[in-house]
C-alpha positions, 0 to 999 in steps of 0.5 A: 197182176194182169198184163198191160193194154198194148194198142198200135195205132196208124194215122189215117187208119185208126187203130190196128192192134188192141191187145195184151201181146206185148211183143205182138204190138211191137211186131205191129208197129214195126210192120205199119212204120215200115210200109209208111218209110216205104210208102206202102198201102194205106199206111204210107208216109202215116204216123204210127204210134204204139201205146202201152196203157194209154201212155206213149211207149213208142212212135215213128212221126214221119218228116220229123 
């Protein structure tokens, strides 16, 4: 069986991950949720959103 589809994607930024890594995907999302918490680069104060296939598996909204 293949391994599923991982993608991370940033609001005003796009997609940054695409890829099978599972665990790479979450190290990913993690990084880009901090540097939004922390209003860094591009990224900050963005959405960040990590898909599994092309379903939600987890997201950071920031303000909500």
């Amino acid at each position: 069986m293949d391994k599923p589809y991982w993608s991370v994607v940033v609001g005003n930024i796009g997609t940054v991950f695409v890829g099978q890594n599972g665990k790479l995907a979450r190290e990913v999302w993690a990084s880009y949720t901090n540097a939004s918490k922390k209003g860094i680069g591009r990224g900050a104060g963005e959405p960040v959103t990590l898909f599994c296939e092309e379903e939600i598996h987890t997201e950071y909204c920031p303000g909500g």
